[in-house]
Each structure stands twice: as structure tokens, then as C-alpha cells.
C-alpha positions as CSV (number, residue, x, y, z in Angstrom):
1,X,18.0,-10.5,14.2
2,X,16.8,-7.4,12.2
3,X,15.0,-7.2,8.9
4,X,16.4,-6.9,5.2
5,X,16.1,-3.9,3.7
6,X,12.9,-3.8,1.4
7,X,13.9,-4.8,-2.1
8,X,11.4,-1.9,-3.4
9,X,13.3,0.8,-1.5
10,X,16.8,-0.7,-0.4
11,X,17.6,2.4,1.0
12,X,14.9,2.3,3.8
13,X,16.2,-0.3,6.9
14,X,13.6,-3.0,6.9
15,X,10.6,-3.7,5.8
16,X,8.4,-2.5,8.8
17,X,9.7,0.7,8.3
18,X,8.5,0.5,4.8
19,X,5.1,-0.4,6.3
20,X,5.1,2.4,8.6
21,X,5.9,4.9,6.6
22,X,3.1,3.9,3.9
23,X,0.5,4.0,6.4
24,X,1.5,7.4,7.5
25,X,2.5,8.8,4.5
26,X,0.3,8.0,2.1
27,X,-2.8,9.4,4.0
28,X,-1.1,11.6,5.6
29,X,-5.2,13.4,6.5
30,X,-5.3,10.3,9.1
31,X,-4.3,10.9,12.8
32,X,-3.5,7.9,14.1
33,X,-2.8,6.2,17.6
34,X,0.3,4.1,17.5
35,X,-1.8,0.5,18.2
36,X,-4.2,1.5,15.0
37,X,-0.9,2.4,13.0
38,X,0.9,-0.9,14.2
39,X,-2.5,-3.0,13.6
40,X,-2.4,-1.1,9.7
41,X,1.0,-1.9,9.3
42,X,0.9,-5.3,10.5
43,X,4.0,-4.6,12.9
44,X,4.2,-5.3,16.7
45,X,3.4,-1.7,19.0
46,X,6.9,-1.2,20.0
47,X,7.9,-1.3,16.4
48,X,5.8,1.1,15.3
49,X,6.2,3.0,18.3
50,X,9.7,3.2,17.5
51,X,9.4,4.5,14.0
52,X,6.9,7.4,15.2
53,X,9.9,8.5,17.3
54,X,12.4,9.0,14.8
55,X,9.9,10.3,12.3
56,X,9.3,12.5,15.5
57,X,12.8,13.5,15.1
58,X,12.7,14.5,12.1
59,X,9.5,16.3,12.2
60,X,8.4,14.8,9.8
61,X,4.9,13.9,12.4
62,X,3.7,14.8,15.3
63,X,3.1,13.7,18.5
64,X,0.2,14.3,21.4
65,X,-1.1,12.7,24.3
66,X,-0.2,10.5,26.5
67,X,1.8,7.3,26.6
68,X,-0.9,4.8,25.8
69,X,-3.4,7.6,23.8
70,X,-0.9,9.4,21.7
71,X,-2.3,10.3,18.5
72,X,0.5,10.8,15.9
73,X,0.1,13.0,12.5
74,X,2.1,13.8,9.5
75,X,3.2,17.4,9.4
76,X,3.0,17.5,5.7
77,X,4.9,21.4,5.8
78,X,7.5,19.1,6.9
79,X,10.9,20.1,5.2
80,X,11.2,16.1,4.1
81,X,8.0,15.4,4.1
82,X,7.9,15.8,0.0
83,X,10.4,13.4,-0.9
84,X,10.0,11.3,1.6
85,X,6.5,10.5,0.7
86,X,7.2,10.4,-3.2
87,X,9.4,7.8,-2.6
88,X,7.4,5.6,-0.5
89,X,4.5,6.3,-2.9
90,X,6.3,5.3,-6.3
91,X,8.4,1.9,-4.2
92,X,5.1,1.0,-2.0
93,X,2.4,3.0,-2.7
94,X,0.2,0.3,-5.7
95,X,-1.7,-1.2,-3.1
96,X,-2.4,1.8,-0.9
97,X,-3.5,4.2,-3.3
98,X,-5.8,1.2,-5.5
99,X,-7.5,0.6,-2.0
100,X,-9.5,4.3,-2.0
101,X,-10.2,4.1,-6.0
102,X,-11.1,0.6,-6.1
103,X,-13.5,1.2,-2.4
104,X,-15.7,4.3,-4.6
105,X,-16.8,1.8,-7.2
106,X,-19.6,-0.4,-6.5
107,X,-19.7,-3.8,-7.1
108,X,-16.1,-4.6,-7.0
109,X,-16.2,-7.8,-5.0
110,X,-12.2,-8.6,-4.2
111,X,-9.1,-6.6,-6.1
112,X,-5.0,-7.9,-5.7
113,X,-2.2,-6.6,-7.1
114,X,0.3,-9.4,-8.7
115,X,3.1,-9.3,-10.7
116,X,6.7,-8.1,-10.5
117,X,5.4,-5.1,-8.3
118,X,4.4,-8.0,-5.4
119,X,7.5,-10.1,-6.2
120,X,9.5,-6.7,-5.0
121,X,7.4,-6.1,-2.7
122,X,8.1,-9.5,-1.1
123,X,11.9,-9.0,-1.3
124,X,13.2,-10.6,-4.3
125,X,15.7,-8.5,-5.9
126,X,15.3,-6.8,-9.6
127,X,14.6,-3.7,-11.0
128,X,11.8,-1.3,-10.1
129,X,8.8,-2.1,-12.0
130,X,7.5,-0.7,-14.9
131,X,4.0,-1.2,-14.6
132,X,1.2,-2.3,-12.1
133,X,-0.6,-5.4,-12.7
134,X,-4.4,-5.5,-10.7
135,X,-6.8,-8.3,-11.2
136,X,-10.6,-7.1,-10.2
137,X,-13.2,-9.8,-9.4
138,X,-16.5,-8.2,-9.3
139,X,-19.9,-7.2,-11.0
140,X,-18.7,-3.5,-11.4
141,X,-19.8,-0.5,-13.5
142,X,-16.6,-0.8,-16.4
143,X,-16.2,2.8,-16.5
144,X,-16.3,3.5,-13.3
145,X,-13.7,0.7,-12.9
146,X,-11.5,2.0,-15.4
147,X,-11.7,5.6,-14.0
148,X,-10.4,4.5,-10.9
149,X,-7.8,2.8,-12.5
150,X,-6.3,5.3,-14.4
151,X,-6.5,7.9,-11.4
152,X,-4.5,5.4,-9.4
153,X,-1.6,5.1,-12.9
154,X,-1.4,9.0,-12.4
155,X,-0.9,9.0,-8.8
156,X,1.5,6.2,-8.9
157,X,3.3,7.6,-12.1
158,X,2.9,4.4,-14.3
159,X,0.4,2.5,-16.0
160,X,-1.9,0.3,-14.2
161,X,-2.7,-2.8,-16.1
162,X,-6.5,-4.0,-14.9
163,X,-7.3,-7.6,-15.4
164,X,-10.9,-8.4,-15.1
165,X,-12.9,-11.4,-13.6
166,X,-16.8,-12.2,-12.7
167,X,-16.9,-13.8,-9.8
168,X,-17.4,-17.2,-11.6
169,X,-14.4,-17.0,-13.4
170,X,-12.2,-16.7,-10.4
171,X,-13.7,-19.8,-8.6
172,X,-12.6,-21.8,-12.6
173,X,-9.8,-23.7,-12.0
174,X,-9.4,-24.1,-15.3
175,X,-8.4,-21.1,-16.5
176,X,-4.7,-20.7,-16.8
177,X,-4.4,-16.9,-16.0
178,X,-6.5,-17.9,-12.8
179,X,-4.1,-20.6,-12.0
180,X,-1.2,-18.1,-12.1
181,X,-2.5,-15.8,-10.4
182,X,-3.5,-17.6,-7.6
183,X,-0.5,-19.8,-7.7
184,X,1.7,-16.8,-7.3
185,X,2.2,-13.8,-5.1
186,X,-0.5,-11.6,-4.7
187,X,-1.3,-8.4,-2.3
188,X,-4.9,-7.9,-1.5
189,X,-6.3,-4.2,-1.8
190,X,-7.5,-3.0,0.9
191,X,-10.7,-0.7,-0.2
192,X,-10.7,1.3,3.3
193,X,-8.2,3.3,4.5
194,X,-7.7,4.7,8.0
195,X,-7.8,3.4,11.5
């Protein structure tokens, strides 16, 4: 039984393929092998392996080496490759973009992304979202913090709202906000990027 489309993109198949093509896309300066870029995407090998051939076939990457120690890269000169990774950066691209902002600035403990963008993300249906809500748990420099936020709005063409906690808050279960956020959907940001 094959995936549902991704409710962020509902033009893309399924949702691996949505994986896949963030992973690639979005850092598109990372070679990867196919078991990295299926670990990264959290799909199985032969998934991943198939979505590197038909991005194959549409040159949009490129392959080399062997069967089990092919390295696969985005041709960014690509004739789709523009497009292509707009859209994948505007339906999928909160999480992957916050991850390299948020990893630069110290003292940021644990970062999520909540709201109507993970709800999508997830596959209930509605309208694109307007805005990006992140929650930051940390000791950080605000600044800094903010910086990085706003960067990440520009890339991802909307405003980033930032919630922040101290780490003390987050562990309060009294807090409403930190009730609903923890009580809902939430993606974690990854701060590394890369195989």
C-alpha cells in the first residue's frame, strides 16, 4: 500500500519523496551515499534508492560509484533544479533550514517547530501556512538567537515566530503554553546537517 501524498505539497507522491527531496535539496553542497540519505530521511534503502534514480532521470543529481558506495549529488545547473527546490523549500523546508541557524548559536539547548506548519507537515489537510512557529529552550545569546531567526524567515519567505523558554520553564508543567506545546505535534530541529 503506497503513501498519501504530503498535505504540504500534494502534488509530490508521498511523503518519503518529500523527505528525500529535502535532504537533497536543501543542502544541495552535500554528497551523499544512498544509506546516509535514507538514514536522513528516515526512509528504508530501497526507497531512497529509488528516488535517486528518477531524480537521476531527470538530472536533476548525480550518480557515481558503485552499487553499494554510490555517492549521489545535486546538479544544481540542473534545468529543474530551481523550482524544484523552491518548492520543497517553502512546503518542507522550516525544519531544515532552522537546523543550520539554530546549530551557530551557542547555548541553544533543544529547538521544535509546532504549529499549523507540523500539523501539514503530518498530513492533515488546510491551507499552506502563513507563518512558522519555533519554540527555543536554551541559555542563548538573544541576539544571536534572533538573528538566526530572522535569516531562516528570509530564506523560507515568511515570518518565523520564536517562542522562548529556559530550561526550567520547559520541565513546568504548569505552564499552559508548555502544556500545548508538548501536548501537540512538534518536529525537532535538527542543528546539524549532512551525513
Amino acid at each position: 500500500m503506497g503513501q498519501a501524498a504530503p498535505a504540504l505539497l500534494p502534488a509530490l507522491r508521498s511523503v518519503a519523496q518529500a523527505r528525500v527531496l529535502t535532504r537533497l535539496l536543501l543542502a544541495p553542497e552535500v554528497t551523499w551515499t544512498v544509506p546516509a540519505l535514507a538514514e536522513a530521511a528516515d526512509v528504508s534503502q530501497p526507497t531512497a534508492s529509488r528516488e535517486v534514480r528518477r531524480l537521476k532521470q531527470t538530472g536533476v543529481v548525480t550518480v557515481d560509484g558503485d552499487r553499494n558506495l554510490r555517492s549521489v549529488a545535486v546538479d544544481t545547473n540542473a534545468l529543474l533544479y530551481p523550482e524544484l527546490a523552491g518548492l520543497v523549500l517553502k512546503a518542507f523546508g522550516p525544519a531544515a533550514v532552522l537546523g543550520p541557524e539554530l546549530a551557530a548559536v551557542d547555548g541553544v539547548e533543544a529547538a521544535w517547530v509546532f504549529g499549523s506548519w507540523v500539523r501539514r507537515y503530518l498530513g492533515d489537510p488546510g491551507s499552506s501556512p502563513s507563518d512558522i512557529d519555533l519554540l527555543v529552550v536554551g541559555r542563548p545569546d538573544m541576539d544571536e538567537l534572533a538573528d538566526a531567526v530572522t535569516r531562516a524567515g528570509s530564506r523560507l519567505g515568511r515570518p518565523v515566530g520564536l517562542s522562548f523558554l529556559a530550561p526550567g520553564e520547559w520541565e513546568d508543567p504548569r505552564d499552559g503554553f508548555v502544556r500545548d506545546v508538548r501536548d501537540d505535534a512538534r518536529v525537532p530541529v535538527a542543528r546539524v546537517s549532512g551525513p
